[in-house]
C-alpha positions as CSV (number, residue, x, y, z in Angstrom):
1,X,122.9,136.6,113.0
2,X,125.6,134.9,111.6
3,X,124.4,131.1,112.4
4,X,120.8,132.5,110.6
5,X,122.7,133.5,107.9
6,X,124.6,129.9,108.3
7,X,121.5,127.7,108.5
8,X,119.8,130.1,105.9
9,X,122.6,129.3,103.3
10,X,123.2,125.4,104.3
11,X,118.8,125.3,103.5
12,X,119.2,126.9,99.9
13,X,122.3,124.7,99.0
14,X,120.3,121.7,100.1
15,X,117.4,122.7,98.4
16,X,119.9,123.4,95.1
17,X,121.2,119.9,95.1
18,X,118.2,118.4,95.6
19,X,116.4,120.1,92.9
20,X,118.9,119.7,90.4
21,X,118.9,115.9,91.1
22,X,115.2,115.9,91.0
23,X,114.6,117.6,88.1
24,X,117.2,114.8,86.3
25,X,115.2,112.2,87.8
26,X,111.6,113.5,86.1
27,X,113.5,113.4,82.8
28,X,114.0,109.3,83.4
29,X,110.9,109.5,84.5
30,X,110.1,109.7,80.8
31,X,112.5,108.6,79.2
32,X,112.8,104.9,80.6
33,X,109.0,103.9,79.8
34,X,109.3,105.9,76.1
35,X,112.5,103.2,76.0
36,X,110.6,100.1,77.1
37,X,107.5,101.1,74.9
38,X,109.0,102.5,71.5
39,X,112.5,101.3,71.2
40,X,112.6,97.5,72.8
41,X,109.1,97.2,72.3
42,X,108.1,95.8,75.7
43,X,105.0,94.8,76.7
44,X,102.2,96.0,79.3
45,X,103.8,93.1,81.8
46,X,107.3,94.3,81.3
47,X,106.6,97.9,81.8
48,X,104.9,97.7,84.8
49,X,107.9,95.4,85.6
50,X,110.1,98.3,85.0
51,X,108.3,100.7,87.4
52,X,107.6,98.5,90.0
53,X,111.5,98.4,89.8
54,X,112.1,101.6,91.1
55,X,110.0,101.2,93.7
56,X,111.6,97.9,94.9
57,X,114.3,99.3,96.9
58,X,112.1,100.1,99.9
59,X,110.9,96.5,100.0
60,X,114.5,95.9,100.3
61,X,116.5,98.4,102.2
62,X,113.0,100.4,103.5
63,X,113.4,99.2,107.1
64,X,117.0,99.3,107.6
65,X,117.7,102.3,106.1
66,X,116.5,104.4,108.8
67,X,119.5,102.2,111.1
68,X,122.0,102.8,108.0
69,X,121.5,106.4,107.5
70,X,121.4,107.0,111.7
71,X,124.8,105.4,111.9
72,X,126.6,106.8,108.6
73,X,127.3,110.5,108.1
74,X,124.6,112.0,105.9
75,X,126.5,113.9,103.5
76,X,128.7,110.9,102.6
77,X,125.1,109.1,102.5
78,X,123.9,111.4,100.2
79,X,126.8,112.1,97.9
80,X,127.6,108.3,97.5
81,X,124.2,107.5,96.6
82,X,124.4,110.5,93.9
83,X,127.4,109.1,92.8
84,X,126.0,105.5,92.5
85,X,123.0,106.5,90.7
86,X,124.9,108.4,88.0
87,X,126.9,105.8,87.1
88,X,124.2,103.6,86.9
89,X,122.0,105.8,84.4
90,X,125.1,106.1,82.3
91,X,125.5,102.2,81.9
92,X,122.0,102.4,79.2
93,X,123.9,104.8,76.7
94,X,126.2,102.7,76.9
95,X,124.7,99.6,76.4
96,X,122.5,100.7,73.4
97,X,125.6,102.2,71.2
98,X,127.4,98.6,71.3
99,X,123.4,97.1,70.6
100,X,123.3,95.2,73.9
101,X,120.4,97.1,75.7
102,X,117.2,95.2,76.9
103,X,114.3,95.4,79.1
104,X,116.2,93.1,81.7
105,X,119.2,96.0,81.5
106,X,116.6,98.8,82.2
107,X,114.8,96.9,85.2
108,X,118.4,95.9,87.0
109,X,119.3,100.0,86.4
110,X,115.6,100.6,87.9
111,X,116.6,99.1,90.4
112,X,120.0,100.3,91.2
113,X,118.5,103.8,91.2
114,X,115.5,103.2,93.3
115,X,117.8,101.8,95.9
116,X,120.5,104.5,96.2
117,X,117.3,107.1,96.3
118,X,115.8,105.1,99.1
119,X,119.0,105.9,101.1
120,X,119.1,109.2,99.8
121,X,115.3,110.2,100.5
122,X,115.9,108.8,104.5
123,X,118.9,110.9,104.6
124,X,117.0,114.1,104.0
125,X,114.2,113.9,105.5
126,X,116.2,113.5,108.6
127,X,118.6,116.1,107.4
128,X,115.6,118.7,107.1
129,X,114.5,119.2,110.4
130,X,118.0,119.6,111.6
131,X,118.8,122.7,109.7
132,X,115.2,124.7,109.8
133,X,113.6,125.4,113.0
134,X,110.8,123.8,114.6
135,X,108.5,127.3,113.4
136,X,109.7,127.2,110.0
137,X,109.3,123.3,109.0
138,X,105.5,123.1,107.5
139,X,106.3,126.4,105.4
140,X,109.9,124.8,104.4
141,X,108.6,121.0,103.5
142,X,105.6,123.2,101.4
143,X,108.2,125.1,99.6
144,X,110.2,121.3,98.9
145,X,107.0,119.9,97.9
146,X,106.4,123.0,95.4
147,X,109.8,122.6,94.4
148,X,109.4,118.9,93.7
149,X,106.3,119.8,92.0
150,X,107.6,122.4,89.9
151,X,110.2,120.1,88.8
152,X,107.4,116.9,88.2
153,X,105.7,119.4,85.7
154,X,108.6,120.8,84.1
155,X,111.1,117.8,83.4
156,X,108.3,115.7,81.7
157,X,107.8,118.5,79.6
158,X,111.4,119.2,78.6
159,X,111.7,115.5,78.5
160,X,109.3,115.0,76.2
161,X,110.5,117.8,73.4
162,X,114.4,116.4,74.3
163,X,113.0,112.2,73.5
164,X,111.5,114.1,70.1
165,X,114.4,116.0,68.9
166,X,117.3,114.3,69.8
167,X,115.8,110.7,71.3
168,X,115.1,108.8,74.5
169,X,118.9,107.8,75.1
170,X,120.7,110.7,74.9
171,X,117.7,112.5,77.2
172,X,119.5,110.0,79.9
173,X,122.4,111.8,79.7
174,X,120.9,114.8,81.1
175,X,119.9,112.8,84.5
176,X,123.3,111.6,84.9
177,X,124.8,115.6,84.8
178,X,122.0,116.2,87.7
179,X,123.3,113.8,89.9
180,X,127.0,114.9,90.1
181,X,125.9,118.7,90.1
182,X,124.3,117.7,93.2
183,X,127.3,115.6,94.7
184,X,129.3,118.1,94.0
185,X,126.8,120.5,96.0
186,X,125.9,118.2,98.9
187,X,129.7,117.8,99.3
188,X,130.3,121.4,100.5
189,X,127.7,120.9,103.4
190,X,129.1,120.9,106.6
191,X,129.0,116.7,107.8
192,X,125.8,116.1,110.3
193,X,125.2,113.0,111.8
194,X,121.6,111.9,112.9
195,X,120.8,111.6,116.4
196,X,122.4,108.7,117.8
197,X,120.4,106.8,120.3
198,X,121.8,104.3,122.4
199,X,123.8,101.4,120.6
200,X,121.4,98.4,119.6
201,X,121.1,95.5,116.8
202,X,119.8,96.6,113.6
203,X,117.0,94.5,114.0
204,X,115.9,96.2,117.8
205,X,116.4,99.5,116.4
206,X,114.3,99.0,113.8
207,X,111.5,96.9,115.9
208,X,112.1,100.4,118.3
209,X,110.8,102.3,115.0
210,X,108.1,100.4,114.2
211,X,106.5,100.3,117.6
212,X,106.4,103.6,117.7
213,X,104.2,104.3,114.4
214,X,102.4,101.1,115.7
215,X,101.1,102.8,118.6
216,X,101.1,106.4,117.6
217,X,96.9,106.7,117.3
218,X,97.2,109.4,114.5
219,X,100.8,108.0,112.4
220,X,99.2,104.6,112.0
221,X,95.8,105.8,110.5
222,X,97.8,108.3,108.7
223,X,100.7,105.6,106.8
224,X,97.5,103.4,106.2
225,X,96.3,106.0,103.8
226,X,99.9,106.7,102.5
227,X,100.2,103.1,101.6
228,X,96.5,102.8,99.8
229,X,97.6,105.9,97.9
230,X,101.0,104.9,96.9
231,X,99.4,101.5,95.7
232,X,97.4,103.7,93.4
233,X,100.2,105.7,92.5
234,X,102.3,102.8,91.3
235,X,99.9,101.7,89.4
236,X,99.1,105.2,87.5
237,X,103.0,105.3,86.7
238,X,102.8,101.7,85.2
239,X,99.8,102.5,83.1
240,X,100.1,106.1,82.5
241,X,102.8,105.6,79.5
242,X,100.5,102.7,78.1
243,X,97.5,104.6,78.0
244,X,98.8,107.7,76.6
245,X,100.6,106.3,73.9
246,X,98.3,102.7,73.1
247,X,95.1,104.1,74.2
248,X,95.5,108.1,73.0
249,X,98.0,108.1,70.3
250,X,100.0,110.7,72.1
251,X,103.3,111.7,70.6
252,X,106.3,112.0,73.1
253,X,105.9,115.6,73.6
254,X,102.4,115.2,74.6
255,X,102.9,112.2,77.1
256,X,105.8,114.5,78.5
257,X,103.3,117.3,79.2
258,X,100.5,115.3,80.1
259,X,102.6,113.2,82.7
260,X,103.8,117.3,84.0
261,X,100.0,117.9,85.3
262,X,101.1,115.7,87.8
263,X,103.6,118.5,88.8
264,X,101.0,121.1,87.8
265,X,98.9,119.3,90.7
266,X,101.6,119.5,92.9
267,X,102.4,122.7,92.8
268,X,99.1,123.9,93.4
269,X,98.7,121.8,96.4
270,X,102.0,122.5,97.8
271,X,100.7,126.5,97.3
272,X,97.9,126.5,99.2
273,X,98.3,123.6,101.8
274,X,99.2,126.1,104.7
275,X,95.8,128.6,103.5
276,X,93.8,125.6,103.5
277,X,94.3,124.4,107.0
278,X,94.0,127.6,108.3
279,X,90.7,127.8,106.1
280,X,89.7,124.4,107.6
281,X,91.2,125.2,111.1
282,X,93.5,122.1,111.6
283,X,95.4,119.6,109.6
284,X,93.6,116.9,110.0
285,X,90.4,118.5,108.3
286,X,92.7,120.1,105.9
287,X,93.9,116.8,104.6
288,X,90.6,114.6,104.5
289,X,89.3,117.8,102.4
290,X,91.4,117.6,100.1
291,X,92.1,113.9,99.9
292,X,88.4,113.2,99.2
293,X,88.3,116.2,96.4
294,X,91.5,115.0,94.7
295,X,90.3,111.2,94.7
296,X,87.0,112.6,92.7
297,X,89.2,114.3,90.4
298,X,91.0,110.8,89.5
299,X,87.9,109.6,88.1
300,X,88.4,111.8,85.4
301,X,91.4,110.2,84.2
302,X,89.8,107.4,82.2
303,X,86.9,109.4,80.5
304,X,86.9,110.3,76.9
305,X,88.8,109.4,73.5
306,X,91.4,111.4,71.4
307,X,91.8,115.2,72.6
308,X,89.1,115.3,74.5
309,X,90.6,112.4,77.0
310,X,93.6,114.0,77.0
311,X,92.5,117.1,78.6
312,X,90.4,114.9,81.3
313,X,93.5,112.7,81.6
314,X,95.3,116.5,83.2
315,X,92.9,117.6,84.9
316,X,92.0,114.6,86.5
317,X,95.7,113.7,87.3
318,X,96.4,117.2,88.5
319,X,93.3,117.0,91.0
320,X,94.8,113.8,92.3
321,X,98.4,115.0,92.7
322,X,96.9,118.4,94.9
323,X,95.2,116.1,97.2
324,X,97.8,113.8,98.0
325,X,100.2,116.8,98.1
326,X,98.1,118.5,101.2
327,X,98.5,115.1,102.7
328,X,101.7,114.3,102.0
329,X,102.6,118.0,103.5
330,X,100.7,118.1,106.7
331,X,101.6,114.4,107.7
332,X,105.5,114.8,107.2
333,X,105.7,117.5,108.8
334,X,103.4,116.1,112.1
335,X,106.1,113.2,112.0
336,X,109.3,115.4,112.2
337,X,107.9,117.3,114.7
338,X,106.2,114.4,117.2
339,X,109.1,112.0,116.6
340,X,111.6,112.0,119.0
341,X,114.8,113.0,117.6
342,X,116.7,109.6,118.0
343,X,114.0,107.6,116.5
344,X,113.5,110.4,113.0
345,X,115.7,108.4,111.1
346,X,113.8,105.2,111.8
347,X,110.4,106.3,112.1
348,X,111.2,108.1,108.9
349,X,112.0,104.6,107.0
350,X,109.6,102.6,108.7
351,X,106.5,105.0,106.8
352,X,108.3,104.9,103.8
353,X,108.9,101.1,103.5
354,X,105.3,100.3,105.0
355,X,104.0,102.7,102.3
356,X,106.2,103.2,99.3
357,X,106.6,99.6,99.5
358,X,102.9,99.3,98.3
359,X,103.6,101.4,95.1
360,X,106.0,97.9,92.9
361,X,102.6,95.8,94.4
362,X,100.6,98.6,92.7
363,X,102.6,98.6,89.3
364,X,102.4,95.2,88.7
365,X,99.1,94.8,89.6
366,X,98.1,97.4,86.8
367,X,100.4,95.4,84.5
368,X,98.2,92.2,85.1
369,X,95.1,94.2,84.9
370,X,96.1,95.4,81.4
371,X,97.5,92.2,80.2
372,X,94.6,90.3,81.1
373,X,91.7,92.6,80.2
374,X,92.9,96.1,78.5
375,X,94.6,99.1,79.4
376,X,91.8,101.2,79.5
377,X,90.0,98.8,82.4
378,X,93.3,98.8,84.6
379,X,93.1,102.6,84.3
380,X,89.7,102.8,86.0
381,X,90.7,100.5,88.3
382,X,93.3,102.7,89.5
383,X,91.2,106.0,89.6
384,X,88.6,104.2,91.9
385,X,91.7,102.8,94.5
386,X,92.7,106.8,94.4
387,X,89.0,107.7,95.6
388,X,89.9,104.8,98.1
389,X,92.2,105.8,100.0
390,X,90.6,108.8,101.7
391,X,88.2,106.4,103.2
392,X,90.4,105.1,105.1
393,X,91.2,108.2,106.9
394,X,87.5,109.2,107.8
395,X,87.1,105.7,108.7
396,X,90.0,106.3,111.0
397,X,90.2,108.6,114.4
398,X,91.5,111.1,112.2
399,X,87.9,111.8,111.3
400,X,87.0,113.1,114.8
401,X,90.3,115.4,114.6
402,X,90.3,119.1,113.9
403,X,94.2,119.0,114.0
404,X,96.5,115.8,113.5
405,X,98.6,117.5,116.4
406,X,95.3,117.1,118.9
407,X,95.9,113.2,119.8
408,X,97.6,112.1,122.9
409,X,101.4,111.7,122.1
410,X,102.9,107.9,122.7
């Protein structure tokens, strides 16, 4: 009773820091575009420059960070990269009181960040499955994805009333705050180490990883899809602030809580992922369901002037973010639970480089879209790749699944 009550209260302290941190985050989120676009005046290039940014530490440190987080204790993983981030986000206040901020300042802090969350991310996906048992994972990753959700559609929104009434920088501040209230949280944690495996060079270790996706019949299918919808989803965050503020004439408030029905989606998906595959029977029909419904929805995103595309901008970008939420749910949680433990860490950062690192290629290519043709036309570019990427799935084994758990193991 006492190690429940143990495990029970190392989850919801987890689940504290992490919340608080992300809920800082989705106030940068729309604070650094509202920057780039109102203050410094950057154009469509340069923003997608600056989202692609945060994306570019997984092209970076993607592969190895499985090896680095295996090999370093988690919570000093997790707390230093807190710690790094904070100070990084505080370096743009800074810079704009003595009149020295520019676009190039913003993409190297992009960067910084994006980097120290890479490491972070790694860190807890393997730190998850080591505190929650086997049973409770799918319902615990659901109630992190509704929690990530919940925070996606409420920090836009407060972001966006926080840019109006007291202005973009000072919103930063608020990120830097949730990044040390999490240290300071993931500090009283008990230290965990990953699983070690047996000593090898970084390079072997990581070659060990990727194997094992490479052959896996249902991961590989499954990180394909990932990557086509991370693709799409870099590109949305490039274009997103550009339409809504160039195309609609949003105020900051608006783009805060129109940028939130991505949580909205989110959330919903998050909510009913475990009802729908029990509705469908498995998780593989679950997900090709609801990946196919939400990449219709996307196609609303583009349709319709002044209020009226507003409202199809949400609903189409909440239908999207459901979808990819089911997926997102049912295939992390198939990988924590097939992966041998000694290989999480790196199986873990393999996916995530393979198909994160598709989401800066996706940003700038909706940057080039809109610089060379309009914004509008790079938008419906990006809802069609989101209706793309669930062919690839039923083009995939994963079609002739009723659950992703039913192919042979490697």
């Amino acid at each position: 009773m006492t190690t429940q009550h143990s495990s029970s209260r190392t989850f919801w302290t987890f689940w504290s820091a992490t919340t608080t941190s992300q809920f800082g985050s989705g106030l940068t989120l729309v604070a650094f575009p509202l920057i780039a676009v109102s203050l410094l005046d950057a154009s469509a290039f340069e923003v997608s420059l600056l989202s692609a940014a945060g994306y570019f530490g997984w092209v970076v440190l993607g592969l190895p960070s499985g090896v680095i987080v295996q090999r370093l204790p988690l919570r000093a993983v997790q707390v230093g990269t807190d710690l790094v981030r904070a100070v990084a986000i505080v370096t743009i206040p800074l810079a704009y009181a003595f009149d020295a901020l520019t676009v190039g300042h913003l993409i190297a802090v992009a960067v910084v960040v994006g980097c120290a969350t890479v490491l972070f991310d790694v860190g807890n996906s393997t730190f998850l499955p080591a505190i929650v048992s086997r049973e409770e994972l799918t319902a615990r990753n659901s109630l992190v994805s509704g929690t990530q959700a919940a925070t996606q559609m409420g920090a836009p929104s407060v972001a966006g009333l926080l840019v109006q009434g007291i202005g973009a920088i000072p919103t930063l501040l608020f990120d830097v705050v949730s990044y040390l209230v999490s240290a300071v949280l993931l500090r009283s944690l008990p230290e965990r180490r990953a699983p070690q495996g047996p000593p090898a060079p970084m390079w072997a270790a990581i070659a060990e990883g990727w194997s094992f996706v490479r052959r896996h019949p249902v991961m590989f299918p499954c990180v394909g899809w990932a990557t086509v919808t991370n693709f799409a989803c870099g590109a949305l965050l490039a274009i997103t602030p550009l339409y809504l503020v160039r195309v609609l004439d949003a105020s900051p408030v608006v783009v805060g809580v129109l940028i939130a029905t991505d949580g909205l989606g989110t959330l919903i998906g998050a909510t009913f992922t475990t009802r729908l595959v029990r509705r469908t029977g498995g998780t593989a029909r679950a997900m090709i369901v609801a990946t196919i419904a939400g990449g219709l929805m996307a196609l609303l995103m583009p349709l319709g002037q002044g209020y009226l595309g507003m409202a199809l901008f949400a609903v189409g970008n909440a239908g999207f973010a459901a979808g990819v939420v089911v997926g997102s749910v049912v295939t992390r949680t198939h990988r924590q639970t097939e992966t041998p433990e000694t290989l999480l860490a790196r199986v873990m950062a393999t996916v995530r480089f393979v198909s994160w690192g598709a989401s800066p290629v996706g940003a700038i290519f909706a940057g080039v879209v809109a610089s060379l043709v309009s914004i509008h036309a790079a938008l419906w570019v990006t809802s069609a790749l989101c209706l793309a990427a669930p062919l690839w799935l039923v083009a995939s084994r994963v079609r002739r699944l009723t659950d992703l758990a039913d192919a042979e193991p490697v």
